[in-house]
Residue frames relative to the residue before (quaternion, step in Angstrom):
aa qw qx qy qz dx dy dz
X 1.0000 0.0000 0.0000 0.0000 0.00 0.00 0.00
X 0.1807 -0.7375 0.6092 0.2288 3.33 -0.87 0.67
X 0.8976 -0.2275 0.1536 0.3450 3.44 -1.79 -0.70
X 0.6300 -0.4459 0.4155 0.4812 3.72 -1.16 0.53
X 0.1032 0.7181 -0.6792 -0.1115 4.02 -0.81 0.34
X 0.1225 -0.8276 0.5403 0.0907 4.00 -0.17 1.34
X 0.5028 0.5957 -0.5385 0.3199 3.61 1.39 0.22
X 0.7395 0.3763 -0.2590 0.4945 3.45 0.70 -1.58
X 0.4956 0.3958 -0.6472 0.4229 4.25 0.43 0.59
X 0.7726 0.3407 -0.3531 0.4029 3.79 0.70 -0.77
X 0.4591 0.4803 -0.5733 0.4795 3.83 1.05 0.55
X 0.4752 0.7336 -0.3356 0.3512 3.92 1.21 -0.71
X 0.7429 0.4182 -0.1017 0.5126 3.10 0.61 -2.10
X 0.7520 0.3651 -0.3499 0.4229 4.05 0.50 -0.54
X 0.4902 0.5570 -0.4897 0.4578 3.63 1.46 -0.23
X 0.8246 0.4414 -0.2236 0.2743 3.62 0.84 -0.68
X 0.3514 0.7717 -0.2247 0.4802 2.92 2.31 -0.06
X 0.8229 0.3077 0.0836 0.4703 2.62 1.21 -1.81
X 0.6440 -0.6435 0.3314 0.2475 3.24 1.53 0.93
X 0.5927 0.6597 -0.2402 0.3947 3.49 1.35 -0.14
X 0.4183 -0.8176 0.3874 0.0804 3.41 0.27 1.65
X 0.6451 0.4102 -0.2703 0.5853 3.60 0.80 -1.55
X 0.6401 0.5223 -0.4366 0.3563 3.99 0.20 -1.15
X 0.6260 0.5784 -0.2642 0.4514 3.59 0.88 -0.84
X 0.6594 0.3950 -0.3387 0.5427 3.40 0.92 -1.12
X 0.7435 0.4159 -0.3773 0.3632 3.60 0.22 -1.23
X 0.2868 0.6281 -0.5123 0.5107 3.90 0.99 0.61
X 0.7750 0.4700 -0.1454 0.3966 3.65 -0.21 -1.09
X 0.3330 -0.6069 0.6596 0.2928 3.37 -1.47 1.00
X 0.8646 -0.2393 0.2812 0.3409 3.20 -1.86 0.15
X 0.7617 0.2970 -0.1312 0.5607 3.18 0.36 -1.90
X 0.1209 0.7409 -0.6528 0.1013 4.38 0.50 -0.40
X 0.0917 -0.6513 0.7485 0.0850 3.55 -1.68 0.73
X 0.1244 -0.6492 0.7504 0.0015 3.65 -1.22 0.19
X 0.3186 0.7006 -0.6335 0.0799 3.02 -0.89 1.58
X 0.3644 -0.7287 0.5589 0.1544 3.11 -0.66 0.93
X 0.6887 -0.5004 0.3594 0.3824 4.17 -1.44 0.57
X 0.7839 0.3858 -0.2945 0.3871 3.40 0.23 -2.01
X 0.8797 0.0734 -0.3034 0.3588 3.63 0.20 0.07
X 0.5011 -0.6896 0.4449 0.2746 3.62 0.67 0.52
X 0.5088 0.4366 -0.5290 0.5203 4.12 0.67 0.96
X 0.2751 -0.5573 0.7834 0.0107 2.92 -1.85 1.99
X 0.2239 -0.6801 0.6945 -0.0702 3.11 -0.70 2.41
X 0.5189 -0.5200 0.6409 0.2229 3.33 -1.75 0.78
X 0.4334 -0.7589 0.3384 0.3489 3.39 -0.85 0.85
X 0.4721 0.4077 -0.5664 0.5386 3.92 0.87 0.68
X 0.5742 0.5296 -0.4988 0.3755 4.06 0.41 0.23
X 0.9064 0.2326 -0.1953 0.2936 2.96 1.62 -0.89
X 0.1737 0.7871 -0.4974 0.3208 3.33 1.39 1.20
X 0.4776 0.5106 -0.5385 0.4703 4.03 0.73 0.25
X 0.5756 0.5885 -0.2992 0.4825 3.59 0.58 -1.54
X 0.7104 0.3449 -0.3651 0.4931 3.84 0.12 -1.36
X 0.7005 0.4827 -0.3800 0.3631 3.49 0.62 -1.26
X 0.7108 0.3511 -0.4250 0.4369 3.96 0.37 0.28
X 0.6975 0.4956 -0.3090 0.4152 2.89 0.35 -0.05
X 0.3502 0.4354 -0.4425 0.7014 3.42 1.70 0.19
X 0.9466 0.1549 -0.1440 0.2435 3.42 -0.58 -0.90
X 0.7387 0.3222 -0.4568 0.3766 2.96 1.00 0.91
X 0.6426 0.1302 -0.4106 0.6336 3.62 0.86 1.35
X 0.4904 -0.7204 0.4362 0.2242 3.02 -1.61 1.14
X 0.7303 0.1699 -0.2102 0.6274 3.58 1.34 -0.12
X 0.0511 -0.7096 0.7009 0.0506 3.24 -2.07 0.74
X 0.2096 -0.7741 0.5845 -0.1231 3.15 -0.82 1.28
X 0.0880 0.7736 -0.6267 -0.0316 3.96 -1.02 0.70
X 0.2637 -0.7219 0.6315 -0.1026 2.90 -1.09 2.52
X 0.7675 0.2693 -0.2677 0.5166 3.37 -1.71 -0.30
X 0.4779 0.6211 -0.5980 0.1681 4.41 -0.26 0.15
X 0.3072 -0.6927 0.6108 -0.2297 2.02 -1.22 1.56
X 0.0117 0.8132 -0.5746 0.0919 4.04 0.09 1.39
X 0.2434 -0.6080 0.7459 -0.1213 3.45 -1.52 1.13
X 0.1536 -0.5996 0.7638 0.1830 3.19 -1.24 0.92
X 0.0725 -0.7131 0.6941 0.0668 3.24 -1.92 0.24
X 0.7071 -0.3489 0.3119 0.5301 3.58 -1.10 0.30
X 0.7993 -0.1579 0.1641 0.5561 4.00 -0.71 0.99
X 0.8829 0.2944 -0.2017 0.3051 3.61 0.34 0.73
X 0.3380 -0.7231 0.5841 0.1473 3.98 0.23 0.68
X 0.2526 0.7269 -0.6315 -0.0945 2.61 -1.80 0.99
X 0.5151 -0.6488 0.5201 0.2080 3.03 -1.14 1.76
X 0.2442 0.6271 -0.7340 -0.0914 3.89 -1.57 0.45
X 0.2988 -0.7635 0.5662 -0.0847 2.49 -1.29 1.63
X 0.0050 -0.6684 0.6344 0.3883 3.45 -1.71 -0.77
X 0.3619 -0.3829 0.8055 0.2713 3.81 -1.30 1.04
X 0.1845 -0.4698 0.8558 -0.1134 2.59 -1.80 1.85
X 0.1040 0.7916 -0.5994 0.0569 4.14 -0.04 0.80
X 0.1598 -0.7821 0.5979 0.0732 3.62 -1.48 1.11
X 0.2234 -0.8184 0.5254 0.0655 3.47 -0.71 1.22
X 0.6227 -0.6086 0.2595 0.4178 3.44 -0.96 1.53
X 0.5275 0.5467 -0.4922 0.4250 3.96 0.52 0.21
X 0.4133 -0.7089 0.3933 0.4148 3.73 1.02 -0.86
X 0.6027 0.6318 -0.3970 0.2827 3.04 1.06 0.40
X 0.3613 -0.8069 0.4039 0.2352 3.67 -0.34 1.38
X 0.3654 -0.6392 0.6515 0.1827 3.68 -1.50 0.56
X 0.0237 -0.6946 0.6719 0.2560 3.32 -1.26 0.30
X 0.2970 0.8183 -0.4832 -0.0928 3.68 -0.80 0.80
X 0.5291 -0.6723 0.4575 0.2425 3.25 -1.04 1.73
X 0.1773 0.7005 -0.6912 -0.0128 3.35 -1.88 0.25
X 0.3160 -0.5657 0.7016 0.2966 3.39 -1.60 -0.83
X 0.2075 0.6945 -0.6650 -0.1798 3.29 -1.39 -0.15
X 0.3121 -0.5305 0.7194 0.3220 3.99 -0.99 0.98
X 0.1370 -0.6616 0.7254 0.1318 2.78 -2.13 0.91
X 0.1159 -0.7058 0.6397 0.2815 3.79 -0.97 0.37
X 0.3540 -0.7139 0.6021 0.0495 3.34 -1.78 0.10
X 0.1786 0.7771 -0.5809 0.1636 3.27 -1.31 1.13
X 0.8538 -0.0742 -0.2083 0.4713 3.26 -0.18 1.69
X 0.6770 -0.3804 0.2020 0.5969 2.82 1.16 1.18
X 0.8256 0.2421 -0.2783 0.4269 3.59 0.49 -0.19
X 0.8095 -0.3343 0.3201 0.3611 3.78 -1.76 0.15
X 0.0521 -0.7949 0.6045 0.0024 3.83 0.03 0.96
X 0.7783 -0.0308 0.0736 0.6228 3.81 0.46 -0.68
X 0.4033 -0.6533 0.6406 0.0137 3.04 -1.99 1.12
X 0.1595 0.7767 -0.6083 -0.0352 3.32 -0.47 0.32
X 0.0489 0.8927 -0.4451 0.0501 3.62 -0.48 1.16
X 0.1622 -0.8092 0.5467 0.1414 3.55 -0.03 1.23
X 0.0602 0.7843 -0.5902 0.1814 4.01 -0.59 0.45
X 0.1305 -0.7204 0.6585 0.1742 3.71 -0.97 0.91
X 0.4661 -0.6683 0.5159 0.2648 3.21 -0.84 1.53
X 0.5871 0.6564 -0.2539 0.4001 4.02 0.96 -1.42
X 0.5611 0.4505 -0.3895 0.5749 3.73 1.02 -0.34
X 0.4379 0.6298 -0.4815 0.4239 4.23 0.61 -0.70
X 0.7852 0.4307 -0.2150 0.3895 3.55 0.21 -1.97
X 0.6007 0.5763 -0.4430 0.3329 3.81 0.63 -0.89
């Protein structure tokens, strides 16, 4: 892993604001994992364009409030809440974290902790 790079996590966070699939990929080194808590699989980041793709399409806005960043040995971490709006208008608030690592300046590994069970409330 190389050095913290907090530009491309905040080119990261506005591709996903902004619904913007490729912006997300072009974040990522080559080799990038993306693993997320509730099911414990480090997806390759073409494994994880389904994931990006719901969450585009199922709320029309995404929005990160309350962040909160931490360096850490070779790795940031970003807690956050996804403030998400669904095409009814009704807004979610859902908290997480995600540790980022880093390699060449770009996003090598995801690590995303998230209660899926907060979505349903």
């Amino acid at each position: 892993m190389n050095g913290i790079n907090e530009q491309v996590v905040d080119a990261f966070i506005h591709a996903l604001e902004n619904g913007s699939v490729s912006g997300v990929i072009a974040c990522y080194a080559p080799d990038a994992r993306i693993w997320h808590n509730f099911d414990q699989i480090a997806m390759t980041s073409a494994e994880s364009v389904a994931s990006l793709e719901t969450l585009f399409n199922n709320f029309v806005s995404r929005k990160y409030v309350e962040v909160r960043r931490h360096a850490a040995r070779h790795a940031l971490v970003q807690q956050h809440v996804l403030r998400l709006k669904t095409e009814e208008g009704r807004t979610i608030d859902w908290p997480g974290c995600i540790v980022f690592g880093f390699e060449d300046n770009l996003i090598s590994r995801v690590d995303e902790y998230v209660d899926l069970a907060s979505l349903a409330k």
